[in-house]
Backbone as a chain_set.jsonl record, in Angstrom:
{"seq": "XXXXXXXXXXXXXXXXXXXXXXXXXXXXXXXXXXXXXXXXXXXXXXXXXXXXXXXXXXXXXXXXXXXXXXXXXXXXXXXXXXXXXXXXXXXXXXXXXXXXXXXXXXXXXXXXXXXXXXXXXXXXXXXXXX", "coords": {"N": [[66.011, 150.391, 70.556], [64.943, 148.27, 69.084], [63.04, 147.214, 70.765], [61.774, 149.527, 71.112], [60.597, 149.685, 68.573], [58.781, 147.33, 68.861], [57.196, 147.472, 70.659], [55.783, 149.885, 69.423], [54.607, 148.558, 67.149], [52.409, 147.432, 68.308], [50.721, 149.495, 68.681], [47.988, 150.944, 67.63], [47.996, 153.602, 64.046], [46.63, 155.243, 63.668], [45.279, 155.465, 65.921], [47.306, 157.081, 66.876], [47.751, 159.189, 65.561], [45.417, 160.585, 66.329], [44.957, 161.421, 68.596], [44.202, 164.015, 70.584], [45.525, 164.423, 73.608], [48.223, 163.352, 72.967], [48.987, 165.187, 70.846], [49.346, 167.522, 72.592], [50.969, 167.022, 75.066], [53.451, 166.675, 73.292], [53.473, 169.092, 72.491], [54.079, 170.299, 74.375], [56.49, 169.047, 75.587], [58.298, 169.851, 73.132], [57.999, 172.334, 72.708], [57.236, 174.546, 75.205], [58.842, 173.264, 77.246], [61.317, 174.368, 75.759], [61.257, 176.788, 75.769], [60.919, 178.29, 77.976], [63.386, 177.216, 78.945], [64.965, 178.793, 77.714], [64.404, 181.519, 78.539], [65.177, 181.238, 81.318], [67.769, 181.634, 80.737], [67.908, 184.634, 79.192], [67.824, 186.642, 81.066], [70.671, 186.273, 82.351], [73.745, 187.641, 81.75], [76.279, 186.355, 81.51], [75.722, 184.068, 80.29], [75.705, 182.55, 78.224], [76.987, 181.073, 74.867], [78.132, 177.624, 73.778], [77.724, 176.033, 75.962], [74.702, 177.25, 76.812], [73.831, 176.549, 74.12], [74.083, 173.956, 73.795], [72.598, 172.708, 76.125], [69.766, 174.314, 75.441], [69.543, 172.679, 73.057], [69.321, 170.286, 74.186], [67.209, 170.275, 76.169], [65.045, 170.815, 73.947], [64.927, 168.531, 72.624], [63.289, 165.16, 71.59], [60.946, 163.295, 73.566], [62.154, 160.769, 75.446], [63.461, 157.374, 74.826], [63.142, 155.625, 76.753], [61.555, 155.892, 78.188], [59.095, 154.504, 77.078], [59.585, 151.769, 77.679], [60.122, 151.77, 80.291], [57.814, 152.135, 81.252], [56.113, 150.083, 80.67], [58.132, 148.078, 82.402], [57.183, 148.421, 84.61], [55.107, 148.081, 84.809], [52.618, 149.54, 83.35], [50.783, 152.277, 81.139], [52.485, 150.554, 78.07], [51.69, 151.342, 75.761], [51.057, 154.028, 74.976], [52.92, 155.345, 75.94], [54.512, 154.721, 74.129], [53.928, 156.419, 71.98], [54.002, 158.566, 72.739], [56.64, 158.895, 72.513], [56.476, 158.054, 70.063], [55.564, 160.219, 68.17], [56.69, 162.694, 69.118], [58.764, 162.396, 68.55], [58.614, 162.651, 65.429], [57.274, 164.868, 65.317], [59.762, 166.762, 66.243], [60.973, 167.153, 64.106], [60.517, 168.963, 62.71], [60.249, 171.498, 64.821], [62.778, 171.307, 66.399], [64.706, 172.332, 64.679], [63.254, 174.763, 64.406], [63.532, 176.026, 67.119], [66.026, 176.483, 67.043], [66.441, 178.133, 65.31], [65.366, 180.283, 66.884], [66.688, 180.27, 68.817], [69.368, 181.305, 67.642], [68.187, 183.847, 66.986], [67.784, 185.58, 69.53], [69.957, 185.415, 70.044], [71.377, 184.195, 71.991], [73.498, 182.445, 71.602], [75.723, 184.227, 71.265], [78.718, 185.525, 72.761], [80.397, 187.259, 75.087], [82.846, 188.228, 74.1], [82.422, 187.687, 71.329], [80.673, 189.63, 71.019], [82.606, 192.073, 71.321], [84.013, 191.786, 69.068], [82.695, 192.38, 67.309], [81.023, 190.212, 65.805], [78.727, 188.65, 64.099], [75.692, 187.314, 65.645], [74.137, 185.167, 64.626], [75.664, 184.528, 62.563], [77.142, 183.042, 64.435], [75.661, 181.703, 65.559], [75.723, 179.82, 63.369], [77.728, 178.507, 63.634], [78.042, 177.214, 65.485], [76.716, 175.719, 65.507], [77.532, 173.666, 63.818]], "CA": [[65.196, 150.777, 69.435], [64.158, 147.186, 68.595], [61.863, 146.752, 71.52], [60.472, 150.756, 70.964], [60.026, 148.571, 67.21], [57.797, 145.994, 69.07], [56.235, 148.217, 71.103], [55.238, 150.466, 68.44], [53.755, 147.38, 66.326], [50.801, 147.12, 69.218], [50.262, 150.515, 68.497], [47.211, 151.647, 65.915], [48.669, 154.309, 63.823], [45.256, 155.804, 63.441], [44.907, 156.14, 67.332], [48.651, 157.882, 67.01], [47.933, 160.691, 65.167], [43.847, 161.03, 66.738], [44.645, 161.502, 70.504], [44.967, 165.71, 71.362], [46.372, 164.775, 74.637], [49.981, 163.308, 72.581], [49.563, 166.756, 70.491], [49.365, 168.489, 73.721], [51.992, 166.523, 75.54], [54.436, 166.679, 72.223], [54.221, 170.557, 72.635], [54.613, 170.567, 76.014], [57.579, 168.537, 75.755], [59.088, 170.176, 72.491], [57.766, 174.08, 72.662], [57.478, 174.826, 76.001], [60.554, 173.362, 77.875], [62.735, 174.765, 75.322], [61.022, 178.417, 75.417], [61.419, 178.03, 79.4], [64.765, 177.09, 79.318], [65.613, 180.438, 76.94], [63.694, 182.602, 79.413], [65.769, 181.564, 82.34], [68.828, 181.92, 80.399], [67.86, 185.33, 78.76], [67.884, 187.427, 82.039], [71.57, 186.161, 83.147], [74.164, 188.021, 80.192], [77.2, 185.505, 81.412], [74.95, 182.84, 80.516], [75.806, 182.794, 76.669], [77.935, 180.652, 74.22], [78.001, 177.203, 74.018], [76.635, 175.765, 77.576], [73.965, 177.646, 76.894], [72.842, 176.28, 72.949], [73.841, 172.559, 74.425], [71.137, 172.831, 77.39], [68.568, 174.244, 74.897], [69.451, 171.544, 72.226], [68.913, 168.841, 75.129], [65.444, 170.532, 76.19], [63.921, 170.91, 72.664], [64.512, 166.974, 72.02], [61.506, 164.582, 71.725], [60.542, 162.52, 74.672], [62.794, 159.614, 75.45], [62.22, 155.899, 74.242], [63.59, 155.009, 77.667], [59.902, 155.821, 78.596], [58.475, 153.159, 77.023], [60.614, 150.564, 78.375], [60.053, 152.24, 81.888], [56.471, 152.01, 81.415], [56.007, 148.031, 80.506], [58.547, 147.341, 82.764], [56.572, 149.1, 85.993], [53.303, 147.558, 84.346], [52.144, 150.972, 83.0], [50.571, 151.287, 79.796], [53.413, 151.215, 77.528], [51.009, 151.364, 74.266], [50.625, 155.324, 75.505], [54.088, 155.916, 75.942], [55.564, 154.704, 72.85], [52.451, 157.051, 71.218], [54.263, 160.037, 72.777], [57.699, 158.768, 72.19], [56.877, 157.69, 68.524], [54.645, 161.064, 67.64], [56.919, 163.635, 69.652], [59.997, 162.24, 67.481], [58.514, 162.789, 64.56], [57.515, 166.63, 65.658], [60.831, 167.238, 66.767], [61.799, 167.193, 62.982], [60.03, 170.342, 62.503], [60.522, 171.879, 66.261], [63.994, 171.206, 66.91], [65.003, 173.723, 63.252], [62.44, 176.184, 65.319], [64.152, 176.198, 68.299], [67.61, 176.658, 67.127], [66.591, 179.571, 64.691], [65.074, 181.541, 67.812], [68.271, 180.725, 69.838], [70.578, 182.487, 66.974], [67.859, 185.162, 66.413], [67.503, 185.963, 70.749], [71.548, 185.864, 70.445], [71.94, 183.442, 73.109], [74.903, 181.624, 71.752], [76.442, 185.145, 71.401], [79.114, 185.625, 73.775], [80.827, 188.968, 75.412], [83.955, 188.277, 73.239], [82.041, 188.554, 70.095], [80.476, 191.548, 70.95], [83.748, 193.019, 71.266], [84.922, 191.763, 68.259], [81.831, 192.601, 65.726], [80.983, 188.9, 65.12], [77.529, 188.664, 63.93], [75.359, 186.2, 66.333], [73.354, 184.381, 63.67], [76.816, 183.77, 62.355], [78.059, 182.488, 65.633], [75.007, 180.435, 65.963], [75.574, 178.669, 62.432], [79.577, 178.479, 63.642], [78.118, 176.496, 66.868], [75.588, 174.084, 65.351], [78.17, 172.69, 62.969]], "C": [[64.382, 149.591, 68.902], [62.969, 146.996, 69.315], [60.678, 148.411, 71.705], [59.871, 150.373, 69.302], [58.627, 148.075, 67.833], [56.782, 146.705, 69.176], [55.253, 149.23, 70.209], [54.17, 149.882, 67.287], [52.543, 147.487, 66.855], [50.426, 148.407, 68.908], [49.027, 150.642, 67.413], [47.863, 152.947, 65.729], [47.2, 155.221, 63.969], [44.823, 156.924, 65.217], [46.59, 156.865, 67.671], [48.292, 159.268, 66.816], [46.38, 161.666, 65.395], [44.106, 161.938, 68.099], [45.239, 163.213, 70.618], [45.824, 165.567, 72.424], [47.545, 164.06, 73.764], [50.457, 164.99, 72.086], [49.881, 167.7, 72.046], [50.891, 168.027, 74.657], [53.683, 166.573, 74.605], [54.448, 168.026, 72.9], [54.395, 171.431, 73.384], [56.182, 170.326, 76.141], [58.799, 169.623, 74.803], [58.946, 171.921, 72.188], [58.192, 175.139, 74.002], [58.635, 174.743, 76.96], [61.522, 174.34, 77.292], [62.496, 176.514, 75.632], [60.843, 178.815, 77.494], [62.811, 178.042, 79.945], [65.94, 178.461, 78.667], [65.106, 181.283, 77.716], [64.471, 182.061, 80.399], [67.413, 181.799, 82.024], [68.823, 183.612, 79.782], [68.397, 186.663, 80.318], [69.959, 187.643, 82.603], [72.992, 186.589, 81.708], [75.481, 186.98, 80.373], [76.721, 184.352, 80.508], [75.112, 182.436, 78.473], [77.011, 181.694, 75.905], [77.486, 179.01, 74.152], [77.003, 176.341, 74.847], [75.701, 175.812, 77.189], [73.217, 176.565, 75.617], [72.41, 174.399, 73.468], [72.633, 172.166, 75.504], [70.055, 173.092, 76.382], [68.412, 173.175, 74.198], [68.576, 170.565, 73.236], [67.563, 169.213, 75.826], [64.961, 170.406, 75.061], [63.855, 169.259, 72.215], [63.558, 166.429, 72.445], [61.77, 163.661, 73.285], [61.354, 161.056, 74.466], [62.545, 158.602, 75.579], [62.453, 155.272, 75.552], [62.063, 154.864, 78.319], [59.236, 154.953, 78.876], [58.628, 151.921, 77.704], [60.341, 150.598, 80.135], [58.372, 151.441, 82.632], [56.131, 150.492, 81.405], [56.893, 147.963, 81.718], [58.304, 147.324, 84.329], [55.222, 148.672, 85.669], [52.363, 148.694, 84.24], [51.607, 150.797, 81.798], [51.359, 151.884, 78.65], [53.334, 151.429, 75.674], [51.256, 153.395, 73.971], [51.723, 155.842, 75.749], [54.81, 155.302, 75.109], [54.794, 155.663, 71.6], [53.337, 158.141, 71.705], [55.566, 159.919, 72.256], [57.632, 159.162, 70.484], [56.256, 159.838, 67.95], [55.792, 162.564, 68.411], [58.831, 163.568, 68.732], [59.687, 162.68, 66.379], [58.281, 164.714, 64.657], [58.733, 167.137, 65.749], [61.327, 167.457, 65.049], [61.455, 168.585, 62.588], [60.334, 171.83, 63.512], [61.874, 172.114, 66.292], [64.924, 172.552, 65.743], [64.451, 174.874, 64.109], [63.227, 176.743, 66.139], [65.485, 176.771, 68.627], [67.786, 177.924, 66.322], [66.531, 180.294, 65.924], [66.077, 181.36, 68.263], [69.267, 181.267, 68.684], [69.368, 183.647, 66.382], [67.545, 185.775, 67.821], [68.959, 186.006, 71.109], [72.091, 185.324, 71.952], [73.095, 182.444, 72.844], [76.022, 183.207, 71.429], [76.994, 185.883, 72.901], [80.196, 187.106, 73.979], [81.981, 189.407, 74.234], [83.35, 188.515, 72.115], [81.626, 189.404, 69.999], [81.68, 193.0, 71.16], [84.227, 193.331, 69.854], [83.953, 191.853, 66.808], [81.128, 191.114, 65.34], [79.37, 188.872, 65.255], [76.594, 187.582, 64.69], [74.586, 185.072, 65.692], [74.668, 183.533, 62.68], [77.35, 183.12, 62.796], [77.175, 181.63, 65.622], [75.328, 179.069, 65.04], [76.853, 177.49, 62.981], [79.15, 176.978, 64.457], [77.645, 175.593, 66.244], [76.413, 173.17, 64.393], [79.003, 171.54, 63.563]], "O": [[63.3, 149.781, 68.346], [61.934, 146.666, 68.737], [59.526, 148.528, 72.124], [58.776, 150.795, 68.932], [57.539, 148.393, 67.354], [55.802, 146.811, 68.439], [54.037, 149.256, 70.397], [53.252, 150.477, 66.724], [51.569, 147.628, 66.116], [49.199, 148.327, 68.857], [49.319, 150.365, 66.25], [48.299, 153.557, 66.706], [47.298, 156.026, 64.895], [44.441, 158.05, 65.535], [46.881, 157.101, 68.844], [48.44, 160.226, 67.575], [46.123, 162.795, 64.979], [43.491, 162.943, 68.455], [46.422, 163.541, 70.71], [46.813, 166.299, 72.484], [48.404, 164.743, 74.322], [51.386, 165.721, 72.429], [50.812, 168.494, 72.184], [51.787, 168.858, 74.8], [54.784, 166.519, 75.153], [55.273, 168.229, 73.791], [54.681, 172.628, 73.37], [56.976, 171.125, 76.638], [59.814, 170.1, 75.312], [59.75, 172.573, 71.522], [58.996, 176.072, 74.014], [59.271, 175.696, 77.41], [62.334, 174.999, 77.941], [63.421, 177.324, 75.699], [60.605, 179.969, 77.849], [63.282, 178.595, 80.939], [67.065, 178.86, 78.969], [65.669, 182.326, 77.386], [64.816, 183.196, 80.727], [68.203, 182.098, 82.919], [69.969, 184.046, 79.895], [69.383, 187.395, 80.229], [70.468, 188.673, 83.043], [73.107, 185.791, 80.778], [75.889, 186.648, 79.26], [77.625, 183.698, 79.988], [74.158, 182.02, 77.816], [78.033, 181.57, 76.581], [76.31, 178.905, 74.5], [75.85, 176.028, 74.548], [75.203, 174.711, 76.954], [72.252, 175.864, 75.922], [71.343, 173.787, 73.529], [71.9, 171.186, 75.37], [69.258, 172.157, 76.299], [67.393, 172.511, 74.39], [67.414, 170.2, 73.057], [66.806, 168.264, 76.026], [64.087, 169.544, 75.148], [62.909, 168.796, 71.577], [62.9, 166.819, 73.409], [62.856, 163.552, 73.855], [61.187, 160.347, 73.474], [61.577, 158.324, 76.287], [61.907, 154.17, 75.598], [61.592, 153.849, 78.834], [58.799, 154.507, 79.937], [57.741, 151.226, 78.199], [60.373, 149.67, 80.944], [57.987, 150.786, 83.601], [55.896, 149.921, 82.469], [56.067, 147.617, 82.563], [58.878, 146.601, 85.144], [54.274, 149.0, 86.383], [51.393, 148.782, 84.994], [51.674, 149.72, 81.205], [51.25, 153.03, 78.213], [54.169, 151.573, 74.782], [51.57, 153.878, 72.883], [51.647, 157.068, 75.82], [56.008, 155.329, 75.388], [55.13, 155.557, 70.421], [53.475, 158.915, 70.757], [55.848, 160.814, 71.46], [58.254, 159.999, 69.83], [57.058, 160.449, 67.245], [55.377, 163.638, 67.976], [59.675, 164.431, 68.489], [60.624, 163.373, 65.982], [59.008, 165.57, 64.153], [58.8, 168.236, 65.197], [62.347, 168.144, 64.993], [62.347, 169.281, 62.104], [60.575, 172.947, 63.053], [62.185, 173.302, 66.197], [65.624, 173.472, 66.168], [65.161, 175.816, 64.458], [63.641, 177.89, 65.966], [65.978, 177.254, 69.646], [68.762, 178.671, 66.404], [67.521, 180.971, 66.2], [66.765, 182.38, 68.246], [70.215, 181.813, 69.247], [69.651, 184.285, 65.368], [66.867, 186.779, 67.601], [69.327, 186.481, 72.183], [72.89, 185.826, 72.743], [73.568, 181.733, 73.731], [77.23, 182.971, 71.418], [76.351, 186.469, 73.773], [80.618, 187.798, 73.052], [82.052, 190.482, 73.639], [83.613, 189.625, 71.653], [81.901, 190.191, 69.094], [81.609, 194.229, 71.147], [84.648, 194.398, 69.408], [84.275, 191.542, 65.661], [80.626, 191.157, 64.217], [78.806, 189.042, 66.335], [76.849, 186.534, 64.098], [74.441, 184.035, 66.339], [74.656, 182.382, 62.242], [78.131, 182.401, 62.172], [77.642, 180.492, 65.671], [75.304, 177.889, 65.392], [76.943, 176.27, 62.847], [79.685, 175.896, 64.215], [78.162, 174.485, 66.388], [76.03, 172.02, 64.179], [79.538, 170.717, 62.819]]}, "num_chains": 1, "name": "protein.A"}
């Protein structure tokens, strides 16, 4: 985190929050994966509980600072990937709440056993995220 610090310093904030392709790349990263990864889970009804919210959680997160680090250290330009890192973290604060309502309102952490047993899935989802 200190050296996605540094890196972030060279940054203009100005050219952070200008550039469409980060917006585009943010909600690539934080909209689409996750609404991808609920569409190949929706079809399969084992596919429920748990497992399932953990995998979406770990798609809907922002773009990893490992990036940056990747990028400088392959001589890439790692001004441009601490710009998606820094800007796709900060989305995720908004996104990641999104993501976890639709998975307890598409009833994908609802599993066969609670449908036996009445258990409401918006209830089950809160049960899970705690």
């Amino acid at each position: 985190m200190i050296i996605l610090g540094y890196y972030l310093s060279k940054v203009q904030l100005r050219g952070l929050f200008a550039d469409v392709r980060l917006y585009l790349f943010s909600a690539l990263r934080l909209a689409v994966v996750p609404a991808v990864t609920i569409l190949v889970f929706l079809p399969f009804p084992f596919a429920r509980g748990e497992i399932t919210l953990i995998t979406l959680i770990a798609a809907a997160t922002p773009i990893a600072s490992s990036t940056a680090i990747f990028a400088q250290k392959f001589d890439q330009d790692y001004r441009r990937a601490v710009s998606y890192v820094c800007l796709s973290t900060i989305l995720s604060v908004a996104t990641l709440p999104l993501v976890m309502l639709f998975c307890g309102t598409a009833a994908l952490v609802n599993s066969s056993d609670d449908r036996k047993s009445g258990v409401n899935p918006k209830v089950r989802a809160a049960s899970v995220c705690r």
